[in-house]
N, C-alpha and C positions, 0 to 999 in steps of 0.2 A: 504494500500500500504506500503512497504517499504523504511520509510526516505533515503534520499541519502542527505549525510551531507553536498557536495558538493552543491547540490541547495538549502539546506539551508543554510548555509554561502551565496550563490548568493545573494538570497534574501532578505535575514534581510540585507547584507552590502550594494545593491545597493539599498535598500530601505531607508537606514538610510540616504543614501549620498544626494539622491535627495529630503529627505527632511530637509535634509539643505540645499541644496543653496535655496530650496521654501522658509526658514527660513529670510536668508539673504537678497535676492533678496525682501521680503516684506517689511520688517525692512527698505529696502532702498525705496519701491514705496513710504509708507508711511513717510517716510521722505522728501521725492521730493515732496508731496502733502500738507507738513503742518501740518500734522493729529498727528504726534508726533513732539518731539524736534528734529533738525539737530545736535546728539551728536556723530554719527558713522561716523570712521575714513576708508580710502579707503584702509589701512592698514587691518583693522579687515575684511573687504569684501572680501579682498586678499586670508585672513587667512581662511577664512570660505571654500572662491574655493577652495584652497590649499584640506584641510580638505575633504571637498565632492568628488574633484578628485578621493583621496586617497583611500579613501570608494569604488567609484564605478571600480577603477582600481584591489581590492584588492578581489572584488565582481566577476568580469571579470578572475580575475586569477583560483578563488574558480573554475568556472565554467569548464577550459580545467581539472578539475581533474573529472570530470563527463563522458569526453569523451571517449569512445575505441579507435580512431584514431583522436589524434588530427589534424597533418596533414592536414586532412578532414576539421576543423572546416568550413573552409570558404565555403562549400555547402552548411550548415544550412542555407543561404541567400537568397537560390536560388527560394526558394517555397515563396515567400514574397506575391506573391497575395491571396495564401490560407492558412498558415500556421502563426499561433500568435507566434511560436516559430522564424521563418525566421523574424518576424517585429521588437522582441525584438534585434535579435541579429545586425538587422540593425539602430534600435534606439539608442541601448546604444551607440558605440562608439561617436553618434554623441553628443549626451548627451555629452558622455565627453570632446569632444573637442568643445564644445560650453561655457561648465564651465569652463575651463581652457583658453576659450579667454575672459570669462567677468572676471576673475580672473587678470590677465596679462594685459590687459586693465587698471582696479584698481590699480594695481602693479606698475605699469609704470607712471599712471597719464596720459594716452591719454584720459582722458575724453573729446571730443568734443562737442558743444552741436548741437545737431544737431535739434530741434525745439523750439521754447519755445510759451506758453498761458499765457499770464501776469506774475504774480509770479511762477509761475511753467516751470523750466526746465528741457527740456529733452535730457540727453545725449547719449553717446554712448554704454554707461551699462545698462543703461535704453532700450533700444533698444534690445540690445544681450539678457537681462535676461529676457525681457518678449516674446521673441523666445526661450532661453531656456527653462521656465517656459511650453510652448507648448510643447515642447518632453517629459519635463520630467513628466508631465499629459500623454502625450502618453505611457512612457513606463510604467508608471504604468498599465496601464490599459489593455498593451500586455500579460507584465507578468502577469495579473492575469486573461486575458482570457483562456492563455495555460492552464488553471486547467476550467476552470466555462464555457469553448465551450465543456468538453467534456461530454455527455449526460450519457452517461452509467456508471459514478461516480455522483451518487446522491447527495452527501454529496457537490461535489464545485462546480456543475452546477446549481448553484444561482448567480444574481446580489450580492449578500454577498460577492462571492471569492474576487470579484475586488473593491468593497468599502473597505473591509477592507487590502488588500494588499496597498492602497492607504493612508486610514487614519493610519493604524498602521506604515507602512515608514514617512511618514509626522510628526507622533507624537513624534517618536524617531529622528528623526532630529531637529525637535523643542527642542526637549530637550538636546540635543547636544550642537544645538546655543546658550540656556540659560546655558552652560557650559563654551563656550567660552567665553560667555559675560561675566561671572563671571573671567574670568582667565585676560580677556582684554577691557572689554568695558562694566563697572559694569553699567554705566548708562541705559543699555541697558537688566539688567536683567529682570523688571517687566514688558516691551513688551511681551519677546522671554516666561516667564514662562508664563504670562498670557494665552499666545497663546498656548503653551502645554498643558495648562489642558483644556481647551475649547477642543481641541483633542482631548485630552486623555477619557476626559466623549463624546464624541461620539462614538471614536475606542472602549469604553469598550461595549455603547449600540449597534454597530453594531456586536461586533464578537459574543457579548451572545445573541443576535439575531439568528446569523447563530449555535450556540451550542445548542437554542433551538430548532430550524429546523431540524437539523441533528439529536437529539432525538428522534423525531417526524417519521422519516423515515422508511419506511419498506423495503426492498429489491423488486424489480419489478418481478426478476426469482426466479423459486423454485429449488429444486433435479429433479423437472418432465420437468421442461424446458429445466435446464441446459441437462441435457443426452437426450432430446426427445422422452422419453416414456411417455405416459399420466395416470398410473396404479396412483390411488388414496393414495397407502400405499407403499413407497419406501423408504427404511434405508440404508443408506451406511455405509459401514462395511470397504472400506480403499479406499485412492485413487488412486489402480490402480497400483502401481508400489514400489518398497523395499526402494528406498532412496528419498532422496531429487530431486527438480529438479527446473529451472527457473521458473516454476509457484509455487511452495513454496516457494522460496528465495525471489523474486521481486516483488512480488503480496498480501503479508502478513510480518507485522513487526512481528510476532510471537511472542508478550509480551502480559501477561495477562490483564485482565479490570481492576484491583487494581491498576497496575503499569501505563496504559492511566490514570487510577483520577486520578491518583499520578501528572502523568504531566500536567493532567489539571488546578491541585490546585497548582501547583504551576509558572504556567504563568500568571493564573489567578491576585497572589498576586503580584508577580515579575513586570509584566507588568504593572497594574491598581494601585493597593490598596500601594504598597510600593512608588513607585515614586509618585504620586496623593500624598500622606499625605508631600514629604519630596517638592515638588514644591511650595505647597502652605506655609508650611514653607518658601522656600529662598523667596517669595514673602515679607515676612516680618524680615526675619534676613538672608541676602544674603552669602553666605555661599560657596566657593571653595568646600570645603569637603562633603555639603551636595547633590551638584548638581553631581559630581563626582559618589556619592553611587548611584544618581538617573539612571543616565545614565549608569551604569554599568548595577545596576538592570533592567532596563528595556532591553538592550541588551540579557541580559542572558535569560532574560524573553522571550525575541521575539525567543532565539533559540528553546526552548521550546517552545510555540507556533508554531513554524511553524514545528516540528519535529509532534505533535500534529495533526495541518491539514492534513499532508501526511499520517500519520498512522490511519488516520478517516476514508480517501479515501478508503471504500470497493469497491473491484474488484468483478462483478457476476462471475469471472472464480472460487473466492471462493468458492462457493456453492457448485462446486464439489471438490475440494478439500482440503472440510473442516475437511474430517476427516483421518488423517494417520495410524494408527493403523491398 
């Protein structure tokens, strides 16, 4: 298929956003529970909404540059009982404005508590974040049905699409929080890194999972299916018509297999092997600078990667026409 930069920007930024507040919001159960020290200030939680907002707002903006009529957008809602596109675009807003009342909430200091079990209280963030912590599991798993419901692309109609749109948003948010923590709440780095690399080495064992499945692949239609002649021995000699047309534009990224490795090797390192060495580093010399390159790299890495996914995505309309000439 044909990357459209616009849903990859969507995706990497609202995948990054939602796993950070997943980030935050942990950081905090397991402070409410005891299981760590109580060293995070309702300031840094603020910071982190603020932060995840921002992401998912800037993710949402990416996406009207995808559409022909924006005007329009507000129908994509309207198919929500059959359609994982209608679910995401009714998910996210609420996503957002779910993290930006447990943000403001923080902000403000209305923490109420609204139960408590002996030492353990439960407030009002408590409450909103583990509702939000529900959608934003939901949208993940919209967004990455829209690609793995759809049967006649091989390559993402696997359980793979949607584990790994889940662990790789999660991982890069994780590593984000261990950015913040370093900039604002050092106490809180060897949590938020720990928990990125526990991420990070499963995002890496699931997507090279799905890389090797999708190698594995063979096309379901032939030249004899796709035109419906059954002749044993059929060569195609052009497709059909002198120029270009929307099934060569939108249906094939048109770059050679050197220049896919190219991109595969290098999200491969971007994403896994560069951050993975510099995390376990700030694990032991905490570092602004180092978490900084991690989080960049892994960003630039996920755009590649998911430019990667879509250009995987073979269409059987190729079959016919695969050959121009």
């Amino acid at each position: 298929m044909q990357p459209a930069f616009s849903v990859i920007f969507l995706t990497t930024l609202i995948g990054m956003g939602q796993g950070l507040f997943l980030a935050i919001y942990t950081e905090q159960v397991y402070s409410v529970l005891n299981v760590v020290e109580k060293t995070t200030t309702s300031e840094f939680y603020s910071l982190g909404s603020a932060a995840a907002l921002f992401l998912l707002v800037l993710g949402l903006i990416a996406s009207i540059f995808h559409l022909g009529r924006p005007e329009r957008a507000w129908r994509s809602a309207t198919m929500w009982r059959t359609s994982w596109l209608s679910r995401e675009v009714i998910i996210l807003p609420t996503v957002m404005g779910l993290v930006f009342l447990y943000g403001i909430i923080h902000f403000m200091g209305w923490n109420v508590t609204v139960m408590t079990f002996g030492a353990v209280v439960i407030d009002l963030t408590m409450v909103i974040g583990a509702l939000t912590t529900l959608f934003v599991f939901s949208l993940y798993i919209a967004t990455g049905m829209i690609y793995a419901c759809l049967k006649f692309l091989q390559e993402w109609h696997s359980p793979l699409t949607v584990i790994n749109y889940l662990l790789l948003g999660s991982v890069s948010g994780f590593t984000l929080a261990t950015l913040l923590a370093a900039y604002k709440q050092p106490e809180s780095i060897s949590f938020f890194a720990g928990w990125s690399i526990v991420l990070l080495i499963l995002a890496f064992i699931f997507r090279g999972a799905s890389l090797l499945r999708n190698k594995r692949l063979r096309p379901k239609s032939t030249v004899q299916t796709a035109i419906g002649v059954r002749h044993n021995k059929i060569k195609q000699k052009s497709m059909g018509f002198m120029g270009g047309s929307m099934n060569t534009r939108d249906f094939f990224h048109g770059k050679t297999r050197l220049f896919l490795k190219s991109i595969k090797t290098i999200f491969l390192l971007m994403v896994f092997a560069i951050p993975l060495s510099l995390l376990v580093l700030a694990l032991f010399k905490p570092s602004l600078i180092i978490l900084s390159i991690a989080t960049a790299s892994m960003y630039i890495g996920l755009l590649a990667e998911r430019w990667y996914f879509f250009a995987e995505g073979n269409h059987p309309q190729n079959i016919y026409y695969q050959s121009i000439a």
